[in-house]
C-alpha positions in Angstrom: 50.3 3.2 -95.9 51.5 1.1 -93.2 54.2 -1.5 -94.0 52.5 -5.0 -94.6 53.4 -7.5 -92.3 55.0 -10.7 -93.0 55.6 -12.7 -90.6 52.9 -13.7 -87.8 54.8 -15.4 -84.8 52.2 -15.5 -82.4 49.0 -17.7 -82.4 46.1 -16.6 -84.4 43.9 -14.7 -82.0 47.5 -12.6 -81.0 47.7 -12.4 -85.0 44.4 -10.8 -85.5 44.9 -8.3 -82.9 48.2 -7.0 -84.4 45.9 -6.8 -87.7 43.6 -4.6 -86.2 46.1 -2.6 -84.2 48.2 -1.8 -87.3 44.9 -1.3 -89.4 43.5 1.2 -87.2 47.0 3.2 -86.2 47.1 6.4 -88.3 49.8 7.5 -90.9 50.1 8.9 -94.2 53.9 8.1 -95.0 57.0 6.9 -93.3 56.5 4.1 -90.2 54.3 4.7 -87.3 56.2 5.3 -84.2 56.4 2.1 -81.8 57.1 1.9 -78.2 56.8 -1.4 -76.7 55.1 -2.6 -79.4 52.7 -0.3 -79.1 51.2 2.1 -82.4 51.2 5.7 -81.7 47.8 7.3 -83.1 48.8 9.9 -86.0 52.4 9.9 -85.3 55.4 8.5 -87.7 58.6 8.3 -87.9 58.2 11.8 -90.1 54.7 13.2 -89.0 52.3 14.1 -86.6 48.7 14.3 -87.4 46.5 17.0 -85.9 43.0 18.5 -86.7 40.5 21.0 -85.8 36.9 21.4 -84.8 35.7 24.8 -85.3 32.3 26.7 -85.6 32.6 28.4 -89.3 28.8 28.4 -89.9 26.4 29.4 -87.3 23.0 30.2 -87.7 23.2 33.5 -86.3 25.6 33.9 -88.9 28.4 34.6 -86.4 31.8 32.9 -87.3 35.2 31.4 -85.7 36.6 30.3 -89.6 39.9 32.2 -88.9 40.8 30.4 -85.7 41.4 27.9 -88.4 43.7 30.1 -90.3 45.5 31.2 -87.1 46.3 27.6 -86.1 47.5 27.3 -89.9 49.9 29.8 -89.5 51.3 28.7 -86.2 51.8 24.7 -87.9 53.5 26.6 -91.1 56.2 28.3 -89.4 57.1 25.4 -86.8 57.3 23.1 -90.1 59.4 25.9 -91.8 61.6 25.7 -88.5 62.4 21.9 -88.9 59.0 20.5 -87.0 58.5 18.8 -83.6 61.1 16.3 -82.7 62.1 16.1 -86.6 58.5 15.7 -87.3 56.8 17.7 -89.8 53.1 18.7 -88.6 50.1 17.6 -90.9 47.7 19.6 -90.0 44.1 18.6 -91.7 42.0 22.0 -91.1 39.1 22.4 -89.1 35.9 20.3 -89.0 33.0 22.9 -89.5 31.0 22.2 -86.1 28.6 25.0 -86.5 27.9 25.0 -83.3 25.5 22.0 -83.0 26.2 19.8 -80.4 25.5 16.6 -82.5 28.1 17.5 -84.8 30.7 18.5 -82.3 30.6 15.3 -81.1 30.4 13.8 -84.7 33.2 16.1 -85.7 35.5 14.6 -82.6 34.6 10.9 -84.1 35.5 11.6 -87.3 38.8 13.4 -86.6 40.1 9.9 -84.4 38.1 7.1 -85.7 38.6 7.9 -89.3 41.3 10.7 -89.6 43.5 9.3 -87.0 45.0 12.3 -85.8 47.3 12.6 -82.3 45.8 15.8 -81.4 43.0 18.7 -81.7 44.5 22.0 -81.8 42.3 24.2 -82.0 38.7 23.7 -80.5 36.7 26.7 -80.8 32.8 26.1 -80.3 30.9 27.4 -77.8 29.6 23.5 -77.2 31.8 20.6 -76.7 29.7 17.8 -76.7 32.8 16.1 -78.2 35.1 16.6 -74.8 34.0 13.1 -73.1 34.6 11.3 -75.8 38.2 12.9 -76.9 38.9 12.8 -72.9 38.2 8.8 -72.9 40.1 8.0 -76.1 43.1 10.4 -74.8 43.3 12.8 -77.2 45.2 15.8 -76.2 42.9 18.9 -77.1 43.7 22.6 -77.3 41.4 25.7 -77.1 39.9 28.6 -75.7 39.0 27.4 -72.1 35.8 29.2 -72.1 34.0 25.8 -71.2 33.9 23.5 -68.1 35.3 20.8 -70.6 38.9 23.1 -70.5 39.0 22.2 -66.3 39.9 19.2 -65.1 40.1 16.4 -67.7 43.4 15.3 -68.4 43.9 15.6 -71.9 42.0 18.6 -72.8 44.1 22.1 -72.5 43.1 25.7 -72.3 45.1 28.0 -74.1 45.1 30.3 -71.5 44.0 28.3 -68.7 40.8 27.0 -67.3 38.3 30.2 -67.0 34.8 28.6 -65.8 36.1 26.4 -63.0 34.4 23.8 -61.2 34.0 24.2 -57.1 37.4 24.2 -55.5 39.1 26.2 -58.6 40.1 29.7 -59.1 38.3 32.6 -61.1 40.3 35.2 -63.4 39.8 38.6 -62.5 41.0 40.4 -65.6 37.2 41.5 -66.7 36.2 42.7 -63.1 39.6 44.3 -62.4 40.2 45.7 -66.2 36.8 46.8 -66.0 37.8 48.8 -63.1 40.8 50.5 -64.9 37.9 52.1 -67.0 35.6 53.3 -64.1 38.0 54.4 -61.8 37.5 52.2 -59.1 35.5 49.2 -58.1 34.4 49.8 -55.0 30.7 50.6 -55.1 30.0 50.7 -58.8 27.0 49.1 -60.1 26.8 46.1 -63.1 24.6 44.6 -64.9 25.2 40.9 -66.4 23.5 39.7 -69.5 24.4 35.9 -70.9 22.3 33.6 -73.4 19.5 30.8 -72.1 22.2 28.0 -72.5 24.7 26.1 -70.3 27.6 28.0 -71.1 25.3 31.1 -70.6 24.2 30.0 -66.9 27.9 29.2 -66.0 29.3 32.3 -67.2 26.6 34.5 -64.8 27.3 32.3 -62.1 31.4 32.4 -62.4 31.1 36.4 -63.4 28.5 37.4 -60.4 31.0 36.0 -58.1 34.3 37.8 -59.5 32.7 41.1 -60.1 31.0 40.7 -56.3 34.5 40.0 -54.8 36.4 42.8 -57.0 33.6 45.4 -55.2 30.6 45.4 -57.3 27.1 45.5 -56.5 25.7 43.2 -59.3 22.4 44.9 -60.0 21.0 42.3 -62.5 23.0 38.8 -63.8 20.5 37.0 -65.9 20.8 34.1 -68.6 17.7 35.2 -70.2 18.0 35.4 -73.8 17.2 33.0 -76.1 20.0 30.9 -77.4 18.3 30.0 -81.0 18.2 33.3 -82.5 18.6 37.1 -81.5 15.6 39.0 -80.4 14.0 41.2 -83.0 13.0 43.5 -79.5 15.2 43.9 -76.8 12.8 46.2 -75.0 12.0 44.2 -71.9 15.4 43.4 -71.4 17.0 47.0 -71.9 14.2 47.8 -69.1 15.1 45.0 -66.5 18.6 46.1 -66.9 18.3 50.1 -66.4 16.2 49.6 -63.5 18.4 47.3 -61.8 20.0 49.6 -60.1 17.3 50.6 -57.5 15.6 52.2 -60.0 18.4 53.2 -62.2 20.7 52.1 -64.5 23.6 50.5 -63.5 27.6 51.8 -64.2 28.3 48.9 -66.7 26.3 46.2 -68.7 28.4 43.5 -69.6 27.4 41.2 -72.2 28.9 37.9 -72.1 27.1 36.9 -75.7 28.3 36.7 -79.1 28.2 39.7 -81.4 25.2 39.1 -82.7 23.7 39.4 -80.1 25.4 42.3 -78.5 24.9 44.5 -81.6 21.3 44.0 -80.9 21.5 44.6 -77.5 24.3 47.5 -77.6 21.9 49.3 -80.0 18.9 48.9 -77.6 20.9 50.0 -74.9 22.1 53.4 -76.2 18.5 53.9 -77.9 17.2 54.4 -74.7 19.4 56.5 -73.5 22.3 54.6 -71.5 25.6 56.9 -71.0 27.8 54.3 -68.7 30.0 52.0 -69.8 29.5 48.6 -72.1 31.6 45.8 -72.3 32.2 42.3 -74.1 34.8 39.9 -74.7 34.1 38.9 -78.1 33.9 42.1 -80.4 37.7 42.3 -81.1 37.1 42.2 -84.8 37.8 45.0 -87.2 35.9 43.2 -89.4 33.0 44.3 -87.8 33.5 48.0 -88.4 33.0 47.3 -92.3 29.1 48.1 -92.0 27.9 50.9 -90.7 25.3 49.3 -88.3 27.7 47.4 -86.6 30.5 50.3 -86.2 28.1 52.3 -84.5 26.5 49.8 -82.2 30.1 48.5 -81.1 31.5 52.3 -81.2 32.2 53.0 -77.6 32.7 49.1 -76.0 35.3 47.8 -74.2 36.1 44.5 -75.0 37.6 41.9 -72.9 41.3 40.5 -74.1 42.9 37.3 -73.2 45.7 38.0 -74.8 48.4 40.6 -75.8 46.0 43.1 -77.8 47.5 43.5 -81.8 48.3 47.1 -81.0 51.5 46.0 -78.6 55.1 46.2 -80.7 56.2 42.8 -78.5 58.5 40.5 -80.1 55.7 38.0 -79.8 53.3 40.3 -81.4 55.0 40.8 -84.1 56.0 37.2 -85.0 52.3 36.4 -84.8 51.4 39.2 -87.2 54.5 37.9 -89.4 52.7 34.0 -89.6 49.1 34.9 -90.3 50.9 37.3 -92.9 52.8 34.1 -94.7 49.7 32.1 -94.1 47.1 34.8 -96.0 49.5 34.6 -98.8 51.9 37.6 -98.0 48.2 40.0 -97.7 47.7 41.6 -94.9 44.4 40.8 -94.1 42.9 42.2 -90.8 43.3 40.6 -87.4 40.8 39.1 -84.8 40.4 37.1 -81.9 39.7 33.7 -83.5 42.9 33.7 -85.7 44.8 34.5 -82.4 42.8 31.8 -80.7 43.7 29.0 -82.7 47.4 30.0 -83.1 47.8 30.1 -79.3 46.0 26.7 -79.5 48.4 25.1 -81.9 51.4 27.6 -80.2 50.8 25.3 -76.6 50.4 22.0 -78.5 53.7 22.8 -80.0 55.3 23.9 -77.4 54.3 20.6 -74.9 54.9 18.1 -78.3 58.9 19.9 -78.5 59.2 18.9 -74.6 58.1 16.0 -74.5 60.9 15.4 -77.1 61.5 12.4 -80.1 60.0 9.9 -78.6 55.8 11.3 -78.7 53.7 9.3 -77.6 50.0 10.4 -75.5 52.1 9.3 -72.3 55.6 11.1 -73.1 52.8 14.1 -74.3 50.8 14.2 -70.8 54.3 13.8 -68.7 55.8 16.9 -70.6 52.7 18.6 -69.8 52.6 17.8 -66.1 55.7 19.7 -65.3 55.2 22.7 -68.4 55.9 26.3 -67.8 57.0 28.9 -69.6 56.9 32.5 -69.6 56.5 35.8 -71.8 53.5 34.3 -74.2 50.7 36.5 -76.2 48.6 35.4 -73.1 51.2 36.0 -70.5 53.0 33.1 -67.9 51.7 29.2 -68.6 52.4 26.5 -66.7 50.6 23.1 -66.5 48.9 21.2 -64.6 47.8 24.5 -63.4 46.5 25.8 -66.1 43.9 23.1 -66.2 42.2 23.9 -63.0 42.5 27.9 -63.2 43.0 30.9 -65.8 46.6 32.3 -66.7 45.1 35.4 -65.4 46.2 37.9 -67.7 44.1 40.3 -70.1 43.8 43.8 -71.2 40.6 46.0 -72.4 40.5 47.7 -75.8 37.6 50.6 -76.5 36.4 50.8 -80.0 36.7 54.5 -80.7 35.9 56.2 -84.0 36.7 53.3 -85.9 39.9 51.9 -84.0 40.7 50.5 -81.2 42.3 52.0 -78.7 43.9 50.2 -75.4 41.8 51.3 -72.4 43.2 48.6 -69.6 46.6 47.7 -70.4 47.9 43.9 -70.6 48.0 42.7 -67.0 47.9 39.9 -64.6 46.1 39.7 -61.9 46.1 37.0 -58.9 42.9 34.6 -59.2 40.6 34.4 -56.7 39.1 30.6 -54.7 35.5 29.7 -56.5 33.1 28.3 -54.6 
């Protein structure tokens, strides 16, 4: 609870204000930190407030929960380590978004107007209705930058950078060039692109078409056709479309840029009718997955798109990750996806822009640390901000899911971005 105060010095409008500052300033214990007068949001003199927004429940049945244990893991071992600036980090879990709109953005509310916290690390949702109003209340917020909302606002971070770009931006070329590792060349080869009927679906063709173009491509087919509700129960006249794109053919590669849901159905179609080139996806990084039989053989054979160092590497960064998500699981050694890696990176740049910006945090000492941030040898390669906010890191790696395991295929690389127009 906030201290009560005791003495009121300035007239009774001024004295009303300072109520209602105090009242709504955030703080579970110890004093909130002042600067000019001023109430920091979620920070005290001991503590800094942060929450998540994450899709746990879908009704696909697809699910981000362990981005929420990831980000856990990261917070534990900085509070282990002494916390930010002396401050220990309460972090409050992930709101459950599941991936409605409505509630992203109800999610957002809750986590400032009630909760108080400084920050969002992570947000993982493939909707962020929630992004205007966390960018006008200046809320600095960390996640996979999958979505427009990741370039350009101020406050709102990419873990890895800004991948869908606005006019004037750059595009990463890690899928188009990786992809490339696995066909032996780019020049001339033929692709097909697949995407879901929504917005992030129709921005992912248009940003994809244009970096698999310029890497040497002929995009046979780049369509954002299926429904985004629910997964067909036929993929039939989209298997067709696809494996006649290619003047009559099928092309070299379909890539899916869907959930797995989705791409299990679609995967299955494909190789049903008798596709031998090569599939990829960036979201089936999951052994998880390879528990049902079903699934292990529609995924058996894809290459799937990292942006990160994948969890076969023996890096010194690696291995501390593997080490936290150990100690946050309870000492079990549970198995490792994307989304736990997604949220620790999310909470790992937080961290890492908070400790910079040093003992006095505020959302301006935050934002001037993060104007001038760099720093180097990271699970997802170089950062450095304000960069980062207009284009990707631009570093990723392929892994091939091959009887049972997976197997590098394109090593961890960067590659130089590319002007999107």
């Amino acid at each position: 609870m906030l201290r009560p105060i005791r003495t009121i010095a300035a007239a009774a409008a001024a004295s009303a204000l300072l109520l209602t500052t105090a009242c709504n300033s955030a703080s579970t214990g110890g004093e909130p930190n002042v600067r000019g007068g001023a109430l920091t949001r979620g920070v005290t003199a001991d503590s800094i407030k942060v929450g998540g927004i994450v899709s746990m429940t879908t009704a696909s049945g697809y699910s981000k929960k362990d981005t929420d244990l990831g980000a856990r893991a990261r917070y534990d071992r900085a509070n282990a380590e002494g916390g930010v600036g002396g401050r220990r980090i309460e972090y409050l879990g992930a709101e459950d978004d599941g991936q409605d709109p409505a509630k992203n953005l109800a999610a957002a509310r809750k986590l400032v107007q009630q909760e108080k916290v400084f920050a969002i690390a992570p947000m993982s949702s493939v909707t962020f209705s929630g992004a205007d109003f966390l960018e006008q209340q200046k809320v600095p917020t960390f996640g996979w930058g999958t979505l427009p909302s990741f370039c350009g606002p101020k406050h709102i971070y990419g873990f890895n950078g800004c991948l869908v770009p606005m006019p004037g931006g750059t595009l990463n070329q890690t899928w188009p060039e990786g992809l490339g590792t696995v066909l032996g060349g780019t020049k001339g080869k033929s692709v097909a692109l697949i995407a879901t009927d929504n917005d992030a679906g129709k921005f992912g063709i248009r940003t994809f078409t244009q970096g698999f173009t310029a890497a040497g491509y002929k995009v046979s087919y780049a369509k954002a056709a299926v429904p985004a509700v629910s997964t067909p129960n036929d993929w039939s006249a989209y298997t067709k479309e696809i494996l006649r794109s290619n003047g009559g053919k099928a092309p070299d590669a379909v890539v899916s840029v869907m959930q797995t849901p989705y791409n299990i159905g679609l995967f299955t179609a494909l190789k049903r009718a008798g596709f031998k080139g090569v599939i990829s996806d960036p979201t089936d990084y999951d052994p998880g997955l390879l528990t049902k039989d079903a699934t292990r053989q529609a995924l058996d054979g894809v290459h799937v798109l990292l942006q990160f160092e994948p969890f076969e590497s023996e890096s010194p960064a690696m291995r501390q990750f593997k080490e936290d998500v150990k100690k946050a699981s309870g000492g079990k050694d549970v198995p490792l996806n994307m989304h736990m890696l997604t949220g620790y990176m999310s909470a790992d740049l937080f961290l890492s822009i908070a400790g910079k910006a040093g003992k006095d945090l505020t959302v301006e000492s935050f934002q001037k640390a993060a104007s001038s941030f760099s720093d180097t040898g990271t699970l997802v390669g170089d950062r450095a901000l304000p960069k980062g906010q207009k284009q990707a890191f631009g570093c990723g790696a392929l892994v091939q899911l091959r009887n049972g395991r997976y197997e590098v295929s394109s090593p961890f690389k960067c590659y130089p971005p590319i002007p999107f127009a």
